[in-house]
gemmi code that builds the backbone of each chain (N, CA, C; Angstrom):
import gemmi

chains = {
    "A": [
        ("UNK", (-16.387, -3.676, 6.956), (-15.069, -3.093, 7.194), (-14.256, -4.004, 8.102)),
        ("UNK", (-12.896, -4.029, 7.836), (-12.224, -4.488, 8.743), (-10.764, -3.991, 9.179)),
        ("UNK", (-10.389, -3.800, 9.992), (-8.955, -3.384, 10.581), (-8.050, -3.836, 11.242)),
        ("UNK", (-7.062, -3.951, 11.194), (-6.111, -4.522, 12.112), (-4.583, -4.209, 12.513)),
        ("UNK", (-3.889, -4.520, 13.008), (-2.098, -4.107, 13.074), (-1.297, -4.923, 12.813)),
        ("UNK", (-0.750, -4.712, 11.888), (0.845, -5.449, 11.262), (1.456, -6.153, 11.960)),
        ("UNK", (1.513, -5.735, 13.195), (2.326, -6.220, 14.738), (1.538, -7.504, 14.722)),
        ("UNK", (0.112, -7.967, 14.457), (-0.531, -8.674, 14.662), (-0.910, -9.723, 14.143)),
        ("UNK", (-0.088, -9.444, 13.388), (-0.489, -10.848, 11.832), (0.665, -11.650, 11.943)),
        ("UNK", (0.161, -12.891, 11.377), (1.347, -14.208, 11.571), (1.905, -13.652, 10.646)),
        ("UNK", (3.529, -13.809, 10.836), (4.369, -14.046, 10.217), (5.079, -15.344, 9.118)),
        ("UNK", (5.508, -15.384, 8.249), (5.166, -16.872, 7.344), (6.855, -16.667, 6.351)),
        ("UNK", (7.483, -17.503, 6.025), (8.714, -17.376, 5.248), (8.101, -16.649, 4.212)),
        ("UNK", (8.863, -16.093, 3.096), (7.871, -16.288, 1.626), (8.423, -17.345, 0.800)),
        ("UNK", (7.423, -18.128, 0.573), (7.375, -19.584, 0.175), (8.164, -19.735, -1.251)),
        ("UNK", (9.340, -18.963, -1.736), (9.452, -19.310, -2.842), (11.123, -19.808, -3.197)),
        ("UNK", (11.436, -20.672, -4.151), (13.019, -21.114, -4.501), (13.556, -20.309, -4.359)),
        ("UNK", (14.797, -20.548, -4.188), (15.669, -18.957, -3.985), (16.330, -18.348, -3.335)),
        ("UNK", (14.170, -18.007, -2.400), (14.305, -16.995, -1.264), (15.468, -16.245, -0.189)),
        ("UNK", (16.025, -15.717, 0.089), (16.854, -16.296, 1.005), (16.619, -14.617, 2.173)),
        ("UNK", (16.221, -14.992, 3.636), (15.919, -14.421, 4.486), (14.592, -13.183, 4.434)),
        ("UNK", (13.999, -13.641, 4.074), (12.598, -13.069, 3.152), (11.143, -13.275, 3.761)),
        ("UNK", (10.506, -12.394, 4.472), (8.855, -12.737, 5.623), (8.037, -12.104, 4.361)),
        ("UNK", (6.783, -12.588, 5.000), (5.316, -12.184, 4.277), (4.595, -12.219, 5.247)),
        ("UNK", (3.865, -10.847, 5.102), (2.116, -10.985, 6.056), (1.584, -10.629, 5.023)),
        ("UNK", (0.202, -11.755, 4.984), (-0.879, -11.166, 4.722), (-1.943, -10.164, 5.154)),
        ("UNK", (-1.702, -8.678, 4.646), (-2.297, -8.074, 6.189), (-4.154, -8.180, 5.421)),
        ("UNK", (-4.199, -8.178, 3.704), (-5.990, -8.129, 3.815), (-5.832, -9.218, 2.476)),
        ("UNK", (-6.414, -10.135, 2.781), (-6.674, -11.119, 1.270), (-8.068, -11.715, 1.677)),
        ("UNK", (-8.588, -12.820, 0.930), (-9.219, -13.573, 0.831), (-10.454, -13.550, 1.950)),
        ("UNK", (-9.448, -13.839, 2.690), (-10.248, -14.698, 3.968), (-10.666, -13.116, 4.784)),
        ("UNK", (-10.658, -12.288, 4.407), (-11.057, -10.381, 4.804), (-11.982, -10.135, 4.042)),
        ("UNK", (-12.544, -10.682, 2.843), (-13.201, -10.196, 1.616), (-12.760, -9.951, 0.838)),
        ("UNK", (-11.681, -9.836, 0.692), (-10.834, -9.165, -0.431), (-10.743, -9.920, -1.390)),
        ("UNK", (-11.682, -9.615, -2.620), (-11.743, -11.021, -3.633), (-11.162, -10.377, -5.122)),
        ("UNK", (-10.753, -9.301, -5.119), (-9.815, -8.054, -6.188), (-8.612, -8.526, -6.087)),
        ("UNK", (-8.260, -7.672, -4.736), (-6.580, -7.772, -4.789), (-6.410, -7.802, -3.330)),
        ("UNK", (-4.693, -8.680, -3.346), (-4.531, -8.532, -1.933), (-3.564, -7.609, -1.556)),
        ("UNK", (-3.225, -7.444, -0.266), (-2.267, -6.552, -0.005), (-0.987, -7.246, 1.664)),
        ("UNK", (-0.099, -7.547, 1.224), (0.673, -7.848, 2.248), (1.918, -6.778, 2.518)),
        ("UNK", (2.770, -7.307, 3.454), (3.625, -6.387, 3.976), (5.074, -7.522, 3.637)),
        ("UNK", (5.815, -7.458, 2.664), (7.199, -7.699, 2.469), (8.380, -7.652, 3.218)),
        ("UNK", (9.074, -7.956, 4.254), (10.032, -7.736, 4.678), (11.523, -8.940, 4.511)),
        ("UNK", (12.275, -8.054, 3.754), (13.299, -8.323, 3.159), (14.712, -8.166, 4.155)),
        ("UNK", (14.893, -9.260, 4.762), (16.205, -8.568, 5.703), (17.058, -8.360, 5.309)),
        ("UNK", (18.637, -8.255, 6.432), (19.769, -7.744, 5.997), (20.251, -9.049, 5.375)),
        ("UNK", (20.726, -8.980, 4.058), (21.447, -9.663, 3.165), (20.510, -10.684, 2.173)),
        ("UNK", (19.373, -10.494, 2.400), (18.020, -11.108, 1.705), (17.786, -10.951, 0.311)),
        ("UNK", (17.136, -11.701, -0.158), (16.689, -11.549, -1.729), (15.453, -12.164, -2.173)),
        ("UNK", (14.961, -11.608, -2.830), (13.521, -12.631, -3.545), (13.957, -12.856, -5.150)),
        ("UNK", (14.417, -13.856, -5.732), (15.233, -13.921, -7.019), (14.129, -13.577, -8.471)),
        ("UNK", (14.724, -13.835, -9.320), (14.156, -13.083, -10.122), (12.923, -14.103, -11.027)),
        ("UNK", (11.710, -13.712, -10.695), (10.718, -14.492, -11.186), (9.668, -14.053, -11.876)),
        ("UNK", (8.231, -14.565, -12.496), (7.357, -13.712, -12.686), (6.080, -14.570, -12.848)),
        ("UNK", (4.919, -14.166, -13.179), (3.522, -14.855, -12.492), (2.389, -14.074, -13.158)),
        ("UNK", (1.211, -14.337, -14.017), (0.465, -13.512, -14.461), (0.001, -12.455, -13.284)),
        ("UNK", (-0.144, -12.494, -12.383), (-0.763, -11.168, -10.930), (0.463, -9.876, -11.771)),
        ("UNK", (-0.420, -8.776, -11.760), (0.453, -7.343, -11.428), (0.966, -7.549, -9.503)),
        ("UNK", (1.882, -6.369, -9.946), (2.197, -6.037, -8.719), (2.147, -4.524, -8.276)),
        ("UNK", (1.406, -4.096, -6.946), (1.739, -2.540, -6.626), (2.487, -2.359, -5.486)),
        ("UNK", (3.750, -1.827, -5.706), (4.100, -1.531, -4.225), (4.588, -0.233, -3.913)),
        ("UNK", (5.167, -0.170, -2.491), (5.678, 1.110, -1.576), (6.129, 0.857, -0.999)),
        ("UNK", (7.622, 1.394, -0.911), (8.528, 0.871, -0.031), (8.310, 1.627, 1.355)),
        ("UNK", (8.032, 0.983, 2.456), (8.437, 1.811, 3.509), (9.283, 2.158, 4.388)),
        ("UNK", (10.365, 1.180, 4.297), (11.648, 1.301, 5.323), (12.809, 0.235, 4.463)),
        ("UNK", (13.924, 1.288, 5.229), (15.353, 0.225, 4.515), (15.949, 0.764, 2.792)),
        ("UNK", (16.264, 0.318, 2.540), (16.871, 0.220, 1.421), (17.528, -0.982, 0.572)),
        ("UNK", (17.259, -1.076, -1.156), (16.922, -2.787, -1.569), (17.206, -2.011, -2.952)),
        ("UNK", (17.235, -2.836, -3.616), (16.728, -2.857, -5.409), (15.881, -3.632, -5.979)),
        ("UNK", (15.206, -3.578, -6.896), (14.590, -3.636, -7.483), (14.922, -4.839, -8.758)),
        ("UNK", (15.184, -5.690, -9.596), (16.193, -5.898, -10.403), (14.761, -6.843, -11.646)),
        ("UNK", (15.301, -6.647, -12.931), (14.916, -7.877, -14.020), (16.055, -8.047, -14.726)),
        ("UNK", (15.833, -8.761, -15.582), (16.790, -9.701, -16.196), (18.022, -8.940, -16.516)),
        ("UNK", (18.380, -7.377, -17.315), (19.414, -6.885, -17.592), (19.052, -5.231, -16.559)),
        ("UNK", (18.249, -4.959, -15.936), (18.425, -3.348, -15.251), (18.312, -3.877, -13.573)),
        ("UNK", (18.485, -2.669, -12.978), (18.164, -2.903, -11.894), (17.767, -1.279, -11.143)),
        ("UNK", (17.038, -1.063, -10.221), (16.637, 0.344, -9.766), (16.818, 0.712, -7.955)),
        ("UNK", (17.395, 1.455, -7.634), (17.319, 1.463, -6.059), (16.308, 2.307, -5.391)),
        ("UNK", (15.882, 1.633, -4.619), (14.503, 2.071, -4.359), (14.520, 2.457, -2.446)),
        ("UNK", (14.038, 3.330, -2.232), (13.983, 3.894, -0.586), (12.672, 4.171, -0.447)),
        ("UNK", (12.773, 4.660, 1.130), (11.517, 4.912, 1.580), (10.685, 5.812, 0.718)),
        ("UNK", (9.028, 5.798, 0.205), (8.713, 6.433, -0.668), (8.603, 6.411, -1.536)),
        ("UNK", (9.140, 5.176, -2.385), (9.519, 4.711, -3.356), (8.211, 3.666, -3.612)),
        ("UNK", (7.396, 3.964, -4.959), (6.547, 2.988, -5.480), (7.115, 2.212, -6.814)),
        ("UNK", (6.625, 0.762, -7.338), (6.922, 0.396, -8.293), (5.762, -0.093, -8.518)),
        ("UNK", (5.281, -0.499, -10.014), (4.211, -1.135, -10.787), (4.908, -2.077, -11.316)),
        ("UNK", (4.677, -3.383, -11.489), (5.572, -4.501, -11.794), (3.921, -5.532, -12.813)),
        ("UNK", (4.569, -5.479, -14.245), (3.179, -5.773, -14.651), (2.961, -7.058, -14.947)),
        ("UNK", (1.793, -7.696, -15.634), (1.987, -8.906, -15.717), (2.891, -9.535, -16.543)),
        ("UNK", (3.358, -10.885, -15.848), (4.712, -12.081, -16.812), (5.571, -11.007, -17.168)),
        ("UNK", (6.156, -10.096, -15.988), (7.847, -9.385, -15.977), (8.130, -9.667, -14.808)),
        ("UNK", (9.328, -10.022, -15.472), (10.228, -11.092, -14.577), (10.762, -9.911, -13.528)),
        ("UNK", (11.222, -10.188, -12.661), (11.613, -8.929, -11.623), (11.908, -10.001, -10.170)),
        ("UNK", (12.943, -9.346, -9.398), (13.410, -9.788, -8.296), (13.801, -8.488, -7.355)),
        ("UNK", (13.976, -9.008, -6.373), (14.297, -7.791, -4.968), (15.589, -8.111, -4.164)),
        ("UNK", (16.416, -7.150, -3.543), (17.453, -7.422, -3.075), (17.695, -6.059, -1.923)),
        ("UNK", (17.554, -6.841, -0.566), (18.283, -5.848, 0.322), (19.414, -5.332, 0.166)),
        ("UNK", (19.741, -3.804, 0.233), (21.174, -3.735, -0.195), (21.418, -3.003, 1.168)),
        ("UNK", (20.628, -2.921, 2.398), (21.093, -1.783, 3.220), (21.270, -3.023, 4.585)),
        ("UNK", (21.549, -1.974, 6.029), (21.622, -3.005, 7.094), (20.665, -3.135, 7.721)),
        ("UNK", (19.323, -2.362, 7.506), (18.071, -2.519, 8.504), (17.121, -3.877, 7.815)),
        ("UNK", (16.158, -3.415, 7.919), (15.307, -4.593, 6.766), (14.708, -3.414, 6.029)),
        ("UNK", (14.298, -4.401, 4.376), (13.677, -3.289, 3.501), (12.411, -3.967, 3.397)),
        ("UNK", (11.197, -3.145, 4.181), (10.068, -3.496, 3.731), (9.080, -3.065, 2.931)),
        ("UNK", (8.312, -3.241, 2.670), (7.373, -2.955, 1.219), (6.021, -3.353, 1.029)),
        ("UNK", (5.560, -3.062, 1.137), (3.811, -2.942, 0.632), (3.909, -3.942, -0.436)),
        ("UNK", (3.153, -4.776, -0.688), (3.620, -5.601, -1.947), (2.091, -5.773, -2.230)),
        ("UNK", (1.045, -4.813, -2.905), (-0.330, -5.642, -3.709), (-0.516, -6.235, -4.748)),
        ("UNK", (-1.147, -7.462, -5.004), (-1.783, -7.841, -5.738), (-3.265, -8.163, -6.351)),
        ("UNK", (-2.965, -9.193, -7.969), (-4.541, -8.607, -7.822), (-4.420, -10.325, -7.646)),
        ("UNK", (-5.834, -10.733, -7.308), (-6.579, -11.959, -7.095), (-7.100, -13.007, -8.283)),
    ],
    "B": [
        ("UNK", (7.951, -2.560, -15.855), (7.999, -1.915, -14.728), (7.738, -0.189, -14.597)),
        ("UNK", (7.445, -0.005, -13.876), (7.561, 1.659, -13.705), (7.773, 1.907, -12.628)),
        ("UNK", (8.438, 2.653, -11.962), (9.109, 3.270, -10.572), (8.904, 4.949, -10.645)),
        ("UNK", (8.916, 5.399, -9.569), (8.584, 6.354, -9.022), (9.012, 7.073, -7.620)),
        ("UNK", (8.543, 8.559, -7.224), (8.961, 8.639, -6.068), (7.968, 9.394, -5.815)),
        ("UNK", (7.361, 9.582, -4.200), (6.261, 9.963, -4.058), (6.350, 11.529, -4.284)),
        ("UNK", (7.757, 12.136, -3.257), (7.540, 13.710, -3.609), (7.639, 14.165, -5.075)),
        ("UNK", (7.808, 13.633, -6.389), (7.468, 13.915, -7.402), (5.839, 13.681, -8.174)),
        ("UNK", (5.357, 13.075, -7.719), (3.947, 13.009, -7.846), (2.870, 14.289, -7.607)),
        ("UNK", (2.329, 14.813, -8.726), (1.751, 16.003, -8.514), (0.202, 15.590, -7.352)),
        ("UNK", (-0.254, 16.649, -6.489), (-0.156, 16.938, -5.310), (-1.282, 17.254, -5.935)),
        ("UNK", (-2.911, 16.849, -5.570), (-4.366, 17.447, -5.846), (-4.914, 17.456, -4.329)),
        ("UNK", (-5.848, 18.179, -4.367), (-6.978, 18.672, -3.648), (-7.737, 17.347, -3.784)),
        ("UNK", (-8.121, 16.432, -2.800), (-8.939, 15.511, -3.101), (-10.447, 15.862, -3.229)),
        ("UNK", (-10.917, 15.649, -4.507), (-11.869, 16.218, -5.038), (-14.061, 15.219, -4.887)),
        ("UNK", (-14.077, 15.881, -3.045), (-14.964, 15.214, -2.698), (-15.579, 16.434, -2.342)),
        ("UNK", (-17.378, 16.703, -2.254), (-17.973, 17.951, -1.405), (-18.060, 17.312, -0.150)),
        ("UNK", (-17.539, 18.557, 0.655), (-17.427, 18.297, 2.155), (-16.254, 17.658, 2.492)),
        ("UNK", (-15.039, 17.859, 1.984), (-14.253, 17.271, 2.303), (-13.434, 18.646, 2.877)),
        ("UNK", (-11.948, 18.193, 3.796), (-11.282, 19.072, 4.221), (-9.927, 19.052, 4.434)),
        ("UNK", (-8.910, 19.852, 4.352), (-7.480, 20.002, 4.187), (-7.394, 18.593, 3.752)),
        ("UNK", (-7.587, 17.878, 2.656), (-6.960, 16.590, 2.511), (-6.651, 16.887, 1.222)),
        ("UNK", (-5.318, 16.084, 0.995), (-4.391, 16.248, -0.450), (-4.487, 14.348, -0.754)),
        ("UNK", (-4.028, 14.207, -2.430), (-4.490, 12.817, -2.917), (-3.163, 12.799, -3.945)),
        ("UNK", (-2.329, 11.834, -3.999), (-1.563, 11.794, -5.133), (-1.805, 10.285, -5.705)),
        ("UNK", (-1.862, 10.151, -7.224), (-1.659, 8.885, -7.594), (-0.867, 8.111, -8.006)),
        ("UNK", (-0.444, 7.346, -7.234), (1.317, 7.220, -7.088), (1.148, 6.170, -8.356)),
        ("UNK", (-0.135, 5.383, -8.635), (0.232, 4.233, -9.517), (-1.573, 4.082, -10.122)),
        ("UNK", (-1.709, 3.918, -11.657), (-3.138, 4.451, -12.164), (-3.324, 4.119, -13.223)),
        ("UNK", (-4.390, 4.027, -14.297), (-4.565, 3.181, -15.309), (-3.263, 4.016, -16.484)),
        ("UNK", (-2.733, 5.315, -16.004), (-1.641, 5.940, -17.171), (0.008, 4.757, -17.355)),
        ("UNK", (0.109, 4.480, -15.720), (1.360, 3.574, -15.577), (0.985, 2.252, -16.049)),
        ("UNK", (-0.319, 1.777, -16.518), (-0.400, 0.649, -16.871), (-1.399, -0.220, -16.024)),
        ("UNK", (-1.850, 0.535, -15.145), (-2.191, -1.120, -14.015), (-4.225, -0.461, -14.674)),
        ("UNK", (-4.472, -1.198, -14.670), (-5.722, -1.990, -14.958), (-6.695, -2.464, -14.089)),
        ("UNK", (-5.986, -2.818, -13.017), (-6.938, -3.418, -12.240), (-7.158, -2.655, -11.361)),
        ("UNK", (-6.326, -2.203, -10.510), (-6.500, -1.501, -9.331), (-5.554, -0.227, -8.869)),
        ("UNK", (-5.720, 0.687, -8.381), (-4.328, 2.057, -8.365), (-4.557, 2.374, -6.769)),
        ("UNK", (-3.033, 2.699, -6.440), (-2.645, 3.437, -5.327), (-2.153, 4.478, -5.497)),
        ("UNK", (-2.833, 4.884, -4.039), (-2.708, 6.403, -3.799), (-2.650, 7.308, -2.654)),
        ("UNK", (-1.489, 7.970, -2.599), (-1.545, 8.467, -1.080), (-2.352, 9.753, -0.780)),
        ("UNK", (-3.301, 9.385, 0.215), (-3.961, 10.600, 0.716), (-2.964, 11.175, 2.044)),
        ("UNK", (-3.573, 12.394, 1.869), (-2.920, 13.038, 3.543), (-3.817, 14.253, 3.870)),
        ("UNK", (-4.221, 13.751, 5.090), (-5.383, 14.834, 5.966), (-4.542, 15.245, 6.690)),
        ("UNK", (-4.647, 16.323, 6.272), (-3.587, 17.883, 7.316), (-4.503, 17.803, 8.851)),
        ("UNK", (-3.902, 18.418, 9.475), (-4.513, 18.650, 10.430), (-6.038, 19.588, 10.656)),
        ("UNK", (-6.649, 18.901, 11.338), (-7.869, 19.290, 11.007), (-9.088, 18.947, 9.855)),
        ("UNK", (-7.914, 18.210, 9.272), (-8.770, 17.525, 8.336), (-9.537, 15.974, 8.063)),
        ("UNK", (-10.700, 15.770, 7.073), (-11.579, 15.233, 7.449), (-11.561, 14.704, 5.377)),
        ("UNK", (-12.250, 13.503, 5.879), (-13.262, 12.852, 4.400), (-14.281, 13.044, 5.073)),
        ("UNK", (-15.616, 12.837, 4.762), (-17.335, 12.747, 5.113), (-17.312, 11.631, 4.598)),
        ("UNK", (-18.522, 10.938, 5.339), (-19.129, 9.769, 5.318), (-19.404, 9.605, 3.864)),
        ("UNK", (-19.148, 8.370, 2.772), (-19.638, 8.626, 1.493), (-19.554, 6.979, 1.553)),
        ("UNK", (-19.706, 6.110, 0.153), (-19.903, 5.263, -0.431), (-19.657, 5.235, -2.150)),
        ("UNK", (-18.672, 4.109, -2.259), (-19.120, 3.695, -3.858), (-18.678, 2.460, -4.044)),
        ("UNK", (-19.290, 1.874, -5.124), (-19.339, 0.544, -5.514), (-17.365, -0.611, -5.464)),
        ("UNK", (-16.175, 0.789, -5.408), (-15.199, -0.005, -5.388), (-15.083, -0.205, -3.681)),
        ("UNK", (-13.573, -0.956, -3.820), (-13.456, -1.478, -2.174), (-11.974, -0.329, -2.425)),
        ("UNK", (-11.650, -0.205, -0.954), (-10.547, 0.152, -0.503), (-9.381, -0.838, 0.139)),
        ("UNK", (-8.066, -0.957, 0.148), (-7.638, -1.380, 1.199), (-6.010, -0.145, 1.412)),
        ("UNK", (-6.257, -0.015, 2.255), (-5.697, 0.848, 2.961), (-4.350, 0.585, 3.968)),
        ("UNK", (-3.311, 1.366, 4.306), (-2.359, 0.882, 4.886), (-1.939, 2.604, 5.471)),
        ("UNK", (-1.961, 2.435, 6.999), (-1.565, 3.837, 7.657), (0.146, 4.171, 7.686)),
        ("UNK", (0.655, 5.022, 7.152), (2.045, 5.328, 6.623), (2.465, 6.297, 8.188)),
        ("UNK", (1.518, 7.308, 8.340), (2.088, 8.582, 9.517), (0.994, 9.312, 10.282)),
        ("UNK", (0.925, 9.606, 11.488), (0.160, 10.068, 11.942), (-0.899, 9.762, 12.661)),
        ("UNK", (-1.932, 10.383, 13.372), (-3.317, 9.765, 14.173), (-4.392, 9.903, 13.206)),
        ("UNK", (-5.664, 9.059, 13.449), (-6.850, 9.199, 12.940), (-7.643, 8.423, 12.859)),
        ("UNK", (-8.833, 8.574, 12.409), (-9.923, 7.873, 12.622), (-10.772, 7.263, 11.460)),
        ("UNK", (-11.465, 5.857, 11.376), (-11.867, 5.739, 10.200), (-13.525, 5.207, 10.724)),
        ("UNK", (-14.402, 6.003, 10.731), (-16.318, 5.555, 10.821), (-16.724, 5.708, 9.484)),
        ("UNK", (-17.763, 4.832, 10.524), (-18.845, 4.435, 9.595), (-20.490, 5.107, 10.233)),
        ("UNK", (-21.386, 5.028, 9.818), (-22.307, 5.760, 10.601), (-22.343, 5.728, 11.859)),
        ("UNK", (-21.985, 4.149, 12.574), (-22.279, 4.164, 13.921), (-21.251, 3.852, 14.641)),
        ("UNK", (-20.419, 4.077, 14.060), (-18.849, 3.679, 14.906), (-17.530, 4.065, 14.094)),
        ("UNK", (-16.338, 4.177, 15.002), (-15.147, 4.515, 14.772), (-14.315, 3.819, 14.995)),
        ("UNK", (-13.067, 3.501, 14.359), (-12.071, 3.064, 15.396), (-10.838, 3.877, 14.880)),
        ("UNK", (-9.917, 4.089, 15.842), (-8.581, 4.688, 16.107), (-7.924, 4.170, 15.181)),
        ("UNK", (-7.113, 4.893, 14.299), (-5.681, 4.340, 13.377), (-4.367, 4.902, 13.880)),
        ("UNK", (-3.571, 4.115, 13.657), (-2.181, 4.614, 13.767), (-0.992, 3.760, 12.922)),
        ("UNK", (0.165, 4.306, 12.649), (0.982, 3.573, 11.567), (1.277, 2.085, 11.737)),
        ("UNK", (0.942, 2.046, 10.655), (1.162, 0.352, 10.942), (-0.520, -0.405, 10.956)),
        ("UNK", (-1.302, 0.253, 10.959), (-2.570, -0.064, 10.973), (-3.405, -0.462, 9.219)),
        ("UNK", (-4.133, -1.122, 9.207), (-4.760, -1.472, 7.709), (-5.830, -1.593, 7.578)),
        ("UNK", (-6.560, -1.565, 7.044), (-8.085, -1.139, 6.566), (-8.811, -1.881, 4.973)),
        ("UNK", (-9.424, -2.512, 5.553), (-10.751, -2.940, 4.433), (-11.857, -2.244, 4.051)),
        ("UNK", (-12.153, -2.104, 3.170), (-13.424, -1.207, 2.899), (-14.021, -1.868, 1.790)),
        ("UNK", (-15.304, -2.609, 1.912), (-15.838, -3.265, 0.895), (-16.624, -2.517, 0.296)),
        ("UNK", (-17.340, -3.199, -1.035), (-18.175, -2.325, -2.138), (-19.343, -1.830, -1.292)),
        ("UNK", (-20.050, -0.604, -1.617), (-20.823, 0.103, -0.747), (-20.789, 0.253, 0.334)),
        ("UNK", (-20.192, 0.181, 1.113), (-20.035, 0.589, 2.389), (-19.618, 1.475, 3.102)),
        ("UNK", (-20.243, 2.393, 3.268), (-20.142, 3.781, 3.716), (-19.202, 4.141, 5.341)),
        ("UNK", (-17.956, 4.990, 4.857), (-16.472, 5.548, 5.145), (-16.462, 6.947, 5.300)),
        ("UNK", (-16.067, 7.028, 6.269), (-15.215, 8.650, 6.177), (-14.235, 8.693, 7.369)),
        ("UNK", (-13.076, 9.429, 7.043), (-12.105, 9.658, 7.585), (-12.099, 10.804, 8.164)),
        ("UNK", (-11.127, 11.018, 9.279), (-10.523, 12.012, 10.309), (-8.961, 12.650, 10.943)),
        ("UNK", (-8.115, 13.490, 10.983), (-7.071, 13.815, 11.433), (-7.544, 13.956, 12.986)),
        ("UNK", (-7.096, 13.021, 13.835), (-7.100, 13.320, 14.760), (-5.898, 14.203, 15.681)),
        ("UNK", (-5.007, 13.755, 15.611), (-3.696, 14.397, 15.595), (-3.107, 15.744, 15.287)),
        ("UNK", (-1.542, 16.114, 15.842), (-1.118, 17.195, 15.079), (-0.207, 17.614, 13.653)),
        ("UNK", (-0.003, 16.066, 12.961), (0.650, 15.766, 12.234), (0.072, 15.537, 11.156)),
        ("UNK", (0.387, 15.368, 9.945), (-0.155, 15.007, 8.697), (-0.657, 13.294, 8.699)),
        ("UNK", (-2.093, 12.868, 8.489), (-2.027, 11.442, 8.621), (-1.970, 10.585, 7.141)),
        ("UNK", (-1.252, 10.041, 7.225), (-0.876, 9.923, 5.711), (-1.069, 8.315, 5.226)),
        ("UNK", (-2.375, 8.213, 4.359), (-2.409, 6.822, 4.005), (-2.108, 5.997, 2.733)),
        ("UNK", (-1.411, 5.095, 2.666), (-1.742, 4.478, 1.044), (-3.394, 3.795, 1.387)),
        ("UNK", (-3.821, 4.599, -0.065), (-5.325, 3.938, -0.378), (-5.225, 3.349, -1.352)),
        ("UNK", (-5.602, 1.810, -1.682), (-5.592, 1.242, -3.406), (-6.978, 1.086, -3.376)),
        ("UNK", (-7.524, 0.943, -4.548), (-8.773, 0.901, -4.893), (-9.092, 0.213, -5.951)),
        ("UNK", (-9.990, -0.761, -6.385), (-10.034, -1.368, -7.856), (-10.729, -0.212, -8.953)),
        ("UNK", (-10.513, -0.468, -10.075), (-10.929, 0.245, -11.288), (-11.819, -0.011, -11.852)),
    ],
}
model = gemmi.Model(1)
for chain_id, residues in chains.items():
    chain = gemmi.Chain(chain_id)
    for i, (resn, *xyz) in enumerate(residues, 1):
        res = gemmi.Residue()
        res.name, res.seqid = resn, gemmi.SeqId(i, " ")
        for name, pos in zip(("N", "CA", "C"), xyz):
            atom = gemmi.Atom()
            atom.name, atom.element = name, gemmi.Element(name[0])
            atom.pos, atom.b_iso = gemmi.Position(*pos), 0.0
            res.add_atom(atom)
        chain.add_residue(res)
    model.add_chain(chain)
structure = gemmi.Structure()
structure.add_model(model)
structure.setup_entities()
């Protein structure tokens, strides 16, 4: 078993084209045991985006704070606290803060 | 994609012997598509409890609201929001409401 606090984990850009004002923690992957799926914590600030991309990994998430959308190529969905999405494999999909706090999100994958 | 919202998610009795005031919804499951692994929010009411158990999947876990506790036969440690949790294959878990509030976790689990 292992445990830890969010507060406590490095903080890291998310590494991708685009991006624009966009963090990642890894809070359990790899280097935890986690050889399934991982699970990080998303935080999307005010005026941020993760553009629209896609990658064989599913995705599971939960939004927990803020307010953002959701978007692929022609829809888009607004999503709040409480709010889960399943994002499956090679669909294209992007994220967009639309509120003034930060919108963060549970973001799992699989390995 | 599939989206969702949690208070629409039908609301079970988490179905363990010896378990107590705890409710289980599956916010995301092999029906929405995912394959590999599903999340799901538990919530131990007050007073409520999982028992020590084991099975071959892993957990990883993310604390949403509330106090509580997560042992193992010979030890505990304290959760609170913002807190995250590993649980590898066989390794024997049980949970606790310590608190007066509902403690409310996302659990994902592989399939």
């Amino acid at each position: 078993m292992y445990a830890g606090k969010t507060k406590e984990v490095k903080v890291d850009r998310l590494p991708m084209e685009g991006v624009k004002n966009t963090a990642i923690q890894w809070l359990i992957s790899e280097k935890e045991g986690a050889k399934k799926f991982a699970m990080r914590l998303v935080s999307i600030k005010k005026g941020g985006a993760i553009p629209l991309h896609s990658h064989p990994q599913i995705h599971e998430q939960y939004v927990l704070k803020g307010n953002g959308v959701i978007f692929t190529k022609d829809s888009e969905r607004e999503l709040s606290p409480g709010d889960f999405v399943f994002v499956d494999e090679n669909e294209a999909h992007g994220m967009r803060n639309t509120g003034d706090e930060d919108f963060d999100i549970i973001c799992c994958v699989n390995l």
